[in-house]
BALOBA-1460 file (C-alpha; in Angstrom, 3 decimals):
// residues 278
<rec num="1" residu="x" x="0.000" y="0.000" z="0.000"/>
<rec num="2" residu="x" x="1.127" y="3.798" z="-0.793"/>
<rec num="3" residu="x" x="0.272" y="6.761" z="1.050"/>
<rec num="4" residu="x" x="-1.393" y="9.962" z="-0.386"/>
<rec num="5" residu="x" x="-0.656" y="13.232" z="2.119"/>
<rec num="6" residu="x" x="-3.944" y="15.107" z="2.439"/>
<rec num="7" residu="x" x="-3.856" y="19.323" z="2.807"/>
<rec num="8" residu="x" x="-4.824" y="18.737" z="6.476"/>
<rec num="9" residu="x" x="-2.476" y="16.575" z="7.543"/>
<rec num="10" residu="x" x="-3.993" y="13.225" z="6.961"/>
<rec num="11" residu="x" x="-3.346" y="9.971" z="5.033"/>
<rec num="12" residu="x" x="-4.785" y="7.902" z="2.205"/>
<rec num="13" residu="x" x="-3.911" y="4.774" z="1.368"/>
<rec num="14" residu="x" x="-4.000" y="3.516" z="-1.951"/>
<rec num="15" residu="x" x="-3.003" y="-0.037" z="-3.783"/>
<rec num="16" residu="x" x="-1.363" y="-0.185" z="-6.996"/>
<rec num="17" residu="x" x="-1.134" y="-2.684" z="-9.081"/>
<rec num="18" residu="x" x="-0.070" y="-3.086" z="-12.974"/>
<rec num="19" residu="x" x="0.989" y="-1.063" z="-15.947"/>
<rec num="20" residu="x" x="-0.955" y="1.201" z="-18.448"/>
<rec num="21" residu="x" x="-3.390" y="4.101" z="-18.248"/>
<rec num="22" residu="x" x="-4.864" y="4.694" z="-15.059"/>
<rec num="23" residu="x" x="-7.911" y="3.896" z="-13.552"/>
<rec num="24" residu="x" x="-8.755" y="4.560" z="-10.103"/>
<rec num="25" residu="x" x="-11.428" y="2.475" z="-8.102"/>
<rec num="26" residu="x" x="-13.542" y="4.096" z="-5.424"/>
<rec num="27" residu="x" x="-14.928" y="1.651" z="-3.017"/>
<rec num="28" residu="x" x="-18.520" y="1.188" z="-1.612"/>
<rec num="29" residu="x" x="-19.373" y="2.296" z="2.450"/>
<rec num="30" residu="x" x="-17.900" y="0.256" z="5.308"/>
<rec num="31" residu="x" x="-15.680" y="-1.477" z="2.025"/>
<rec num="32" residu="x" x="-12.288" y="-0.993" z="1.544"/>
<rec num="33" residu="x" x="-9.978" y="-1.720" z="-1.526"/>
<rec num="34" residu="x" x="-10.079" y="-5.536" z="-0.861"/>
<rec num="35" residu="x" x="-13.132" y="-5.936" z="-2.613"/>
<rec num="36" residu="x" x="-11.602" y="-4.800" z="-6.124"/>
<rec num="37" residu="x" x="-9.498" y="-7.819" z="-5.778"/>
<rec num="38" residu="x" x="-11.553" y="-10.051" z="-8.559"/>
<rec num="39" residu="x" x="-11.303" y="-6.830" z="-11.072"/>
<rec num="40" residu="x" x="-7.961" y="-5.604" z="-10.417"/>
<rec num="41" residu="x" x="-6.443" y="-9.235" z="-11.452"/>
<rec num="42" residu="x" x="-8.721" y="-8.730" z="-14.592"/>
<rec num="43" residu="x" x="-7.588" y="-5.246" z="-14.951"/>
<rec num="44" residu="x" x="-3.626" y="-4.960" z="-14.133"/>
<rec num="45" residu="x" x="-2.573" y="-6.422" z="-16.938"/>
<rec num="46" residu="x" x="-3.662" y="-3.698" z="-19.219"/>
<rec num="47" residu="x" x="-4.073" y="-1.383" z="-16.383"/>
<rec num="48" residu="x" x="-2.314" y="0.705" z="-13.606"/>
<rec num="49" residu="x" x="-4.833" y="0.525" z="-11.047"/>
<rec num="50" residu="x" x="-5.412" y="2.662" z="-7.959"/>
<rec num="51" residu="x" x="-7.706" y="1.313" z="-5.361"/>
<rec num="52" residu="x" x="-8.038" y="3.237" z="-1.846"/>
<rec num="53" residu="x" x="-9.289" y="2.859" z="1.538"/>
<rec num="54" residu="x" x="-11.238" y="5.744" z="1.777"/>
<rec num="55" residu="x" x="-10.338" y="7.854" z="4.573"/>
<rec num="56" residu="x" x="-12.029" y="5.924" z="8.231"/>
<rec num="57" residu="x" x="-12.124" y="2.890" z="6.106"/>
<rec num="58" residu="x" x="-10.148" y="-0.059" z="5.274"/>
<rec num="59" residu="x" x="-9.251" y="-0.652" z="9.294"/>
<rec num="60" residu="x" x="-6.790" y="2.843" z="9.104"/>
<rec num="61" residu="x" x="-7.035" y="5.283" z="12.691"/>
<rec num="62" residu="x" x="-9.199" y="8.238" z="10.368"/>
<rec num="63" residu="x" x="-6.081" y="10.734" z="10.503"/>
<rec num="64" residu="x" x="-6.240" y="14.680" z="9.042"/>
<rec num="65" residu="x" x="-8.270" y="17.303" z="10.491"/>
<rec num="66" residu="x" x="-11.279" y="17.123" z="8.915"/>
<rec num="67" residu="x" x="-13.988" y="14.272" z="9.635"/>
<rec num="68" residu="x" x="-14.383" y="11.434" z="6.919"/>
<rec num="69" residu="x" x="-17.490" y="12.980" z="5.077"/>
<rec num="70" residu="x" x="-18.250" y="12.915" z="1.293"/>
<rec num="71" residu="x" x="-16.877" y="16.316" z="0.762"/>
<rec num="72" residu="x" x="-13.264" y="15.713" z="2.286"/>
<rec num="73" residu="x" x="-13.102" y="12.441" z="0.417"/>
<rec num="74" residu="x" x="-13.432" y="14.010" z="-2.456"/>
<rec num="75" residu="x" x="-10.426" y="16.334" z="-2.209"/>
<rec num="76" residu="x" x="-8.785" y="13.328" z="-1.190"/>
<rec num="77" residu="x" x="-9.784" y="11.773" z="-4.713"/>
<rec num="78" residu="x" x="-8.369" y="15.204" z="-6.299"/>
<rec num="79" residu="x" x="-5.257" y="14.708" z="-4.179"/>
<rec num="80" residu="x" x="-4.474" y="11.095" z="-5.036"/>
<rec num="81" residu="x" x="-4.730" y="11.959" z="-9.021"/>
<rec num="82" residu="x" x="-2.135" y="15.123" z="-8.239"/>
<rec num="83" residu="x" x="0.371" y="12.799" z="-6.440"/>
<rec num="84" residu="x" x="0.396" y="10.161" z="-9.085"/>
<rec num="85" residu="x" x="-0.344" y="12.428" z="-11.589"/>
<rec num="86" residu="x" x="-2.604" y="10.786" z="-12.985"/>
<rec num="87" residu="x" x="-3.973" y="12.360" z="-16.600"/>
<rec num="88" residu="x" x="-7.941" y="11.742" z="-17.412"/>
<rec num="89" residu="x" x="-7.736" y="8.567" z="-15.165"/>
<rec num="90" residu="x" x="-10.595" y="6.600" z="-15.571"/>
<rec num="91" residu="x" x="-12.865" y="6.890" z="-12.235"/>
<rec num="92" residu="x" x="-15.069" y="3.871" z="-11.027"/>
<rec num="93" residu="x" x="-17.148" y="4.210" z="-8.213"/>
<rec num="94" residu="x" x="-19.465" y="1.833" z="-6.394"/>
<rec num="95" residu="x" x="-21.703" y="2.957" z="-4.295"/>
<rec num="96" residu="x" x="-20.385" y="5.053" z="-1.932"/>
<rec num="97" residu="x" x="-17.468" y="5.548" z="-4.710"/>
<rec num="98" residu="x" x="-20.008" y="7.050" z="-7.347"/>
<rec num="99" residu="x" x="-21.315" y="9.714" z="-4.544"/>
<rec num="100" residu="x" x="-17.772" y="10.864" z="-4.216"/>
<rec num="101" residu="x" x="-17.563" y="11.754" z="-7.937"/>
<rec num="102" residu="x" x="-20.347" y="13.356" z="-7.818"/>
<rec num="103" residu="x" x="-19.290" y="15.285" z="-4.971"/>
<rec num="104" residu="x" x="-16.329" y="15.887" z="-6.667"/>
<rec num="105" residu="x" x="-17.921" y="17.192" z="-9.740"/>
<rec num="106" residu="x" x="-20.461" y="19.235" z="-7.552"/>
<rec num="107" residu="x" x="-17.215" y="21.094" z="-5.953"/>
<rec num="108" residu="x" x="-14.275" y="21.605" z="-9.046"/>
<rec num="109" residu="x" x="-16.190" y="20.233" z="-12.101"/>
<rec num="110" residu="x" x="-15.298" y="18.202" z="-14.990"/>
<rec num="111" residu="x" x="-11.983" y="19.635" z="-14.918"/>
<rec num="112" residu="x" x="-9.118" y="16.918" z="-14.592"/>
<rec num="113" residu="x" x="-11.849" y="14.258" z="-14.579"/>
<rec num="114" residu="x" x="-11.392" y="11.147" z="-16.890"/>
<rec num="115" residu="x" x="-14.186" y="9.883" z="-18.070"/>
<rec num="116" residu="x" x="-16.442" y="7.847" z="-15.185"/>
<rec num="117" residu="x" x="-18.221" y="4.165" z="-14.369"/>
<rec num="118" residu="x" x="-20.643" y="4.493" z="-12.134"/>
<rec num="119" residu="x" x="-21.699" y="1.333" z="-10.297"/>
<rec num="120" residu="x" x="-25.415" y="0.795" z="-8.600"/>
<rec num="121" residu="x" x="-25.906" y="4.109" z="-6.763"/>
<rec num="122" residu="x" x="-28.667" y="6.852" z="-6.490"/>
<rec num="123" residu="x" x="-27.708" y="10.503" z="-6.686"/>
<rec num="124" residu="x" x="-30.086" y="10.971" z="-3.312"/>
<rec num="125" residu="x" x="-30.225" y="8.332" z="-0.757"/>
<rec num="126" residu="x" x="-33.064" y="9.959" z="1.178"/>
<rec num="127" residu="x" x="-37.141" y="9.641" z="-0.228"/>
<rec num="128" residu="x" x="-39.922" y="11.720" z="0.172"/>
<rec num="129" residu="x" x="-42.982" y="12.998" z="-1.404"/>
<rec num="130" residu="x" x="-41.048" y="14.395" z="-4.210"/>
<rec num="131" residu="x" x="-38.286" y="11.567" z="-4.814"/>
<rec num="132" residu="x" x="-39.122" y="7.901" z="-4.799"/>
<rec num="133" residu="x" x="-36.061" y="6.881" z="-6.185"/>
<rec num="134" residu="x" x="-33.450" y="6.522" z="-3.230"/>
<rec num="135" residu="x" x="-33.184" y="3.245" z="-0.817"/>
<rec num="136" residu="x" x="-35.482" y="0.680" z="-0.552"/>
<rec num="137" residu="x" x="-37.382" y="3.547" z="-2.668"/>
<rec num="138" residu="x" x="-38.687" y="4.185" z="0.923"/>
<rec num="139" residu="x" x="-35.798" y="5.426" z="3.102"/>
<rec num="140" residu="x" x="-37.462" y="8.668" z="4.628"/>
<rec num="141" residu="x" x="-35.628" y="11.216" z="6.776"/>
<rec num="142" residu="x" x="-36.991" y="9.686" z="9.766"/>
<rec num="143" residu="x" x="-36.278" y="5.919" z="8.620"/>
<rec num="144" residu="x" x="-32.048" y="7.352" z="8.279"/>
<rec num="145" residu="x" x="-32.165" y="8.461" z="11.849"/>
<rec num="146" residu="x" x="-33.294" y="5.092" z="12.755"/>
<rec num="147" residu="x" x="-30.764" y="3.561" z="10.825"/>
<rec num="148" residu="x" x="-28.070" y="5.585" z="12.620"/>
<rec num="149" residu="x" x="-29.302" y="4.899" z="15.626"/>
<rec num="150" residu="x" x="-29.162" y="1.116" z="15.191"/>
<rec num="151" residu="x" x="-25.532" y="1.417" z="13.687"/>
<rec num="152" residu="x" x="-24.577" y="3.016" z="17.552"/>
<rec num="153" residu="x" x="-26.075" y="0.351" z="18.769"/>
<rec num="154" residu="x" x="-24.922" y="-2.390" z="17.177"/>
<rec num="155" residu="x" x="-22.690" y="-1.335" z="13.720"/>
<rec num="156" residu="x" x="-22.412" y="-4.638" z="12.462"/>
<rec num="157" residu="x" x="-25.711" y="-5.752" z="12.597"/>
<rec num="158" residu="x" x="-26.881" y="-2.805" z="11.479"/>
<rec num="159" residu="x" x="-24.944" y="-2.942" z="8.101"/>
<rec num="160" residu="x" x="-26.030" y="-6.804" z="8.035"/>
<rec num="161" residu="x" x="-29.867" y="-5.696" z="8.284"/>
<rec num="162" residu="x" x="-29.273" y="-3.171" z="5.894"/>
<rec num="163" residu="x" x="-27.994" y="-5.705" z="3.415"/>
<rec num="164" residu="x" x="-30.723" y="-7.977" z="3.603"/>
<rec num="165" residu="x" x="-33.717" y="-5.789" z="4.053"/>
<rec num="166" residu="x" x="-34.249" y="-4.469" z="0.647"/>
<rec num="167" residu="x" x="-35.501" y="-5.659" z="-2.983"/>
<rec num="168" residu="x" x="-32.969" y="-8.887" z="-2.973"/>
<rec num="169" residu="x" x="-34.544" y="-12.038" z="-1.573"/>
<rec num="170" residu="x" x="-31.775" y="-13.892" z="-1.617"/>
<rec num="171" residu="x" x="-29.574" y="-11.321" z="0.638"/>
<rec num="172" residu="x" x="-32.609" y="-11.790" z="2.833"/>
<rec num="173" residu="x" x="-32.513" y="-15.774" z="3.180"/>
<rec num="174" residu="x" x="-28.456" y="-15.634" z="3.452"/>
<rec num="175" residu="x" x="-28.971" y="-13.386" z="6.022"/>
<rec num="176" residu="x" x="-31.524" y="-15.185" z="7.811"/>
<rec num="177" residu="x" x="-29.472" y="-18.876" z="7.402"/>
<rec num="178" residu="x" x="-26.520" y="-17.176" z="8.864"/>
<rec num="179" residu="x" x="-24.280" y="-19.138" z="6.790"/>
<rec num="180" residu="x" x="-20.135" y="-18.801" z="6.826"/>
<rec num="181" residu="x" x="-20.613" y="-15.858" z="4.730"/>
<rec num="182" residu="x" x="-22.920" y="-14.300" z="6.797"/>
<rec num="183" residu="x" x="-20.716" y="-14.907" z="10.090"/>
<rec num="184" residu="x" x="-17.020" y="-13.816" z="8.027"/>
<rec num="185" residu="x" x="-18.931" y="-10.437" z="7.331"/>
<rec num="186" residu="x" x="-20.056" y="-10.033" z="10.867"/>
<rec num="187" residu="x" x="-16.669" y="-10.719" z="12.031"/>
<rec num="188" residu="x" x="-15.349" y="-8.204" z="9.437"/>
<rec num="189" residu="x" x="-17.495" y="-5.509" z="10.289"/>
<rec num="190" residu="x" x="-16.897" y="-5.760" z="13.902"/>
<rec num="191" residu="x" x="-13.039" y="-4.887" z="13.182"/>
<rec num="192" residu="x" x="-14.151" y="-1.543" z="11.989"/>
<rec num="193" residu="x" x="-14.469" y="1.629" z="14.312"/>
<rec num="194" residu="x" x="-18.012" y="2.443" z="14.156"/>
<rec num="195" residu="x" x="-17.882" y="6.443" z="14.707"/>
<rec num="196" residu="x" x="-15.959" y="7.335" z="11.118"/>
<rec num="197" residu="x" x="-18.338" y="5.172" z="8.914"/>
<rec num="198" residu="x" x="-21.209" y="6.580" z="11.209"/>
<rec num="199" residu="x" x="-19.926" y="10.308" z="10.258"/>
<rec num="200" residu="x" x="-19.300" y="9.040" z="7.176"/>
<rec num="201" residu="x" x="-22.680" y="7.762" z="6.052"/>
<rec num="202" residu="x" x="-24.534" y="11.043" z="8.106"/>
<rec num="203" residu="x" x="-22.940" y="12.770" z="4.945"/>
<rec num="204" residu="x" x="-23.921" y="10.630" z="2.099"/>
<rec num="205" residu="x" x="-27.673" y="10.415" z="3.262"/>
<rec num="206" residu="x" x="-27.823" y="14.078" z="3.718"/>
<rec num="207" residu="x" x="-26.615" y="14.519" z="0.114"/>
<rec num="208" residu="x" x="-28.604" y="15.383" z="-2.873"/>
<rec num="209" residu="x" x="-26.999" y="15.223" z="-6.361"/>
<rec num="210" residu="x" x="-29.654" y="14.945" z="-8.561"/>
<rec num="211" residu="x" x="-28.565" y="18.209" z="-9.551"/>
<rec num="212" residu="x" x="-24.853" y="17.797" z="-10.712"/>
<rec num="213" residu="x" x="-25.988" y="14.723" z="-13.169"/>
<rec num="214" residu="x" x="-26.626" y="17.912" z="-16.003"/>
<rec num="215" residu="x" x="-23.529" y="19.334" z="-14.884"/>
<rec num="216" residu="x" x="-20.929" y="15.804" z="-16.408"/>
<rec num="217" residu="x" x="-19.458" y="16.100" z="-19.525"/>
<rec num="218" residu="x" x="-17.246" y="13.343" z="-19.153"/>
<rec num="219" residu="x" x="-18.250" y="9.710" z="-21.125"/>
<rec num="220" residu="x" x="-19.993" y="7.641" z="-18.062"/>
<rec num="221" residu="x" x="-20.746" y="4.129" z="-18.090"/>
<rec num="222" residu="x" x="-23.632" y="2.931" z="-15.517"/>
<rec num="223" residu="x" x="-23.643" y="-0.128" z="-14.070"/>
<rec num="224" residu="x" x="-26.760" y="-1.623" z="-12.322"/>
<rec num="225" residu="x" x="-27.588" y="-4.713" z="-10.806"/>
<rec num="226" residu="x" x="-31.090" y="-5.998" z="-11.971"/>
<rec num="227" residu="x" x="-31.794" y="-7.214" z="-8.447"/>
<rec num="228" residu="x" x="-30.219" y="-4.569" z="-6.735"/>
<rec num="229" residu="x" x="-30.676" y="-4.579" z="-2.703"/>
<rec num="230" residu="x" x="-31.243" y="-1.022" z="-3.055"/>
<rec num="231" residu="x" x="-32.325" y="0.578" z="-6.510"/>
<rec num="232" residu="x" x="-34.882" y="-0.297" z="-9.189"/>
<rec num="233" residu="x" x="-34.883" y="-0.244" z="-12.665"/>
<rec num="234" residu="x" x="-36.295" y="3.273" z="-11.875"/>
<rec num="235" residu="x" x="-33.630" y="4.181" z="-10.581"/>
<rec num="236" residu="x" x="-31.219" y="3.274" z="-13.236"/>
<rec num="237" residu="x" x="-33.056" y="4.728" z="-15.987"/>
<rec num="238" residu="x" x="-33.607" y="8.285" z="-14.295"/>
<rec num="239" residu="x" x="-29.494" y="8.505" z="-13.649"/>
<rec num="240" residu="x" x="-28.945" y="7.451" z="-17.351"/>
<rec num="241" residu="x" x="-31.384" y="9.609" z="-18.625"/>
<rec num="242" residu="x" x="-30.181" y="13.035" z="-16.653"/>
<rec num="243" residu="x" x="-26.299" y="12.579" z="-17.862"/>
<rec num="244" residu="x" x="-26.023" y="13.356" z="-21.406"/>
<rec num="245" residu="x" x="-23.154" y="11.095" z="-22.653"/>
<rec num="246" residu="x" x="-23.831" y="7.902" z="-20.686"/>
<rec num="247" residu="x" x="-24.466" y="4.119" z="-21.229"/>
<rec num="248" residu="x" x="-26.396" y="1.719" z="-19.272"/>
<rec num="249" residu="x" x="-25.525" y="-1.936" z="-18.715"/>
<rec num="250" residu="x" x="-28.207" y="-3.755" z="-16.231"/>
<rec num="251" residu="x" x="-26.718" y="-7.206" z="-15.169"/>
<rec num="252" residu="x" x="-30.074" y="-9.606" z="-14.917"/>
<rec num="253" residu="x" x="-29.832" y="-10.823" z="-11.952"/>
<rec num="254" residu="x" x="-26.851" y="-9.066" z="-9.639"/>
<rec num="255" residu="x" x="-27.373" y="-7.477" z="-6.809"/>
<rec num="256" residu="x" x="-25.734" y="-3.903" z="-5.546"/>
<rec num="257" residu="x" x="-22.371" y="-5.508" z="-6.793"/>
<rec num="258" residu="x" x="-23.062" y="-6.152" z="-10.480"/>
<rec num="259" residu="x" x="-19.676" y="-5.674" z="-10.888"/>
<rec num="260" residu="x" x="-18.528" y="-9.005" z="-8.602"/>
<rec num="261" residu="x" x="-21.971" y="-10.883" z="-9.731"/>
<rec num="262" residu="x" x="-19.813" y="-11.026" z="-13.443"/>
<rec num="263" residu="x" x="-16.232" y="-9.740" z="-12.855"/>
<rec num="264" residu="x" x="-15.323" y="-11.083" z="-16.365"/>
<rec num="265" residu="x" x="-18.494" y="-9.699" z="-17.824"/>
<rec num="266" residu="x" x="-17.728" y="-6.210" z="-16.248"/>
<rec num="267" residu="x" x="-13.822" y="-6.159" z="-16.753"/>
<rec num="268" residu="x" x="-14.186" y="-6.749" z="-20.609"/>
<rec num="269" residu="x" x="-17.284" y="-4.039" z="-20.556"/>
<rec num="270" residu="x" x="-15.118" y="-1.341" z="-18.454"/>
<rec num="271" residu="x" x="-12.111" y="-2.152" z="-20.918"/>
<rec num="272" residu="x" x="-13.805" y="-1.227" z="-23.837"/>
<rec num="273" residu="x" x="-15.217" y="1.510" z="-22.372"/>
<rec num="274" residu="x" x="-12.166" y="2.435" z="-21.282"/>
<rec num="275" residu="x" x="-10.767" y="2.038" z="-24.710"/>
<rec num="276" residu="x" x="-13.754" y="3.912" z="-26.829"/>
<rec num="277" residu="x" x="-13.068" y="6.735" z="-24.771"/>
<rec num="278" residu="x" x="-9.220" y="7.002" z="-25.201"/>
């Protein structure tokens, strides 16, 4: 692992693997870079590939100043590419990952941007009467305090009941069999420090990028998963339809990782992407 050095004193770490153009991979919420592992071995070979721990993730102390929130993660993203520096790297976000581009774009633009893959995320988290479209496609204001009240309480769980309690029924009956997967996760998440991802996710449900989707000029591929935990088809189609120079792939079937449901399938789709855009 390398280290980025933040402008308030703090730390990223970043893997890098491989040789060729860059592309940088922005992990989901309570993730880290581990779970790029199946697509940077499909990647590296035509690839350099950056994959961080966002900063309070990945089981490093949260160091800088600043709190680990959206907005400071995405300076951290426009650090990393001016310590490597990196030239129209190719940005793929899951998740969590794909709010921090936006966020990014929201704050400095297009400018110094490659072009972008955005994996199985809404631009707004939170519904209401006016938006239908974010978790669960009922995840009101008052169902996100909940939420953060149960991750105080128990984080792991939490996460786990977050997992399973949307559109996928299978998450659901894995979670309820309480298999080995089930239990590794558990034990996973229970490594983590709860208050960063807390912080963390207080700033990504508060968020609302709907309007920064008219603002990317950059080529964006959009990944969904056709049985997403969290998103409809809906949801998909409204993203694709607000960013002007974009292309959606739904993968039948995948759930919020569409992009670990296939790697193979999404490797050979991001590489000539990748490629097309060059």
């Amino acid at each position: 692992m390398r280290t980025v050095p933040t402008d308030d004193g703090g730390q990223v770490h970043v893997l890098v693997r491989g040789h060729g153009p860059p592309v940088v991979l922005l992990h989901g919420w309570a993730a880290d870079h581990a779970m790029w592992h199946p697509i940077t071995a499909e990647l590296s070979h035509r690839y350099t590939v950056y994959a961080w721990d966002a900063r309070g993730h990945g089981g490093h102390p949260a160091s800088g100043r600043e709190p680990p929130v959206v907005a400071r993660m995405a300076r951290d993203l426009r650090a990393l590419i001016a310590h490597f520096g990196l030239v129209r790297p190719l940005l793929v976000g899951h998740s969590m990952g794909a709010l921090v581009l936006w966020r990014a774009i929201a704050d400095g633009g297009c400018e110094g941007l490659g072009p972008l893959c955005l994996i199985d995320q809404s631009p707004r988290l939170v519904t209401d009467a006016g938006w239908s479209l974010g978790i669960y496609g009922d995840w009101s204001a008052a169902r996100d305090r909940a939420f953060m009240d149960e991750l105080r309480a128990d984080f792991a769980e939490a996460v786990l009941r977050l997992i399973a309690g949307g559109h996928n029924e299978k998450a659901r009956e894995r979670y309820q069999a309480n298999g080995t997967g089930i239990q590794y996760l558990r034990a996973m998440l229970r490594m983590r420090e709860p208050a960063p991802h807390i912080t963390c996710w207080e700033s990504l449900s508060a968020a609302d990028y709907l309007p920064v989707l008219s603002r990317i000029t950059l080529p964006t591929l959009l990944v969904y998963g056709g049985a997403s935990n969290y998103y409809g088809a809906a949801t998909a189609r409204h993203v694709a339809a607000g960013i002007r120079d974009s292309r959606l792939h739904v993968f039948d079937g995948a759930d919020h990782s569409p992009h670990l449901a296939d790697r193979e399938r999404f490797a050979a789709l991001l590489a000539g992407f990748a490629d097309g855009a060059a």
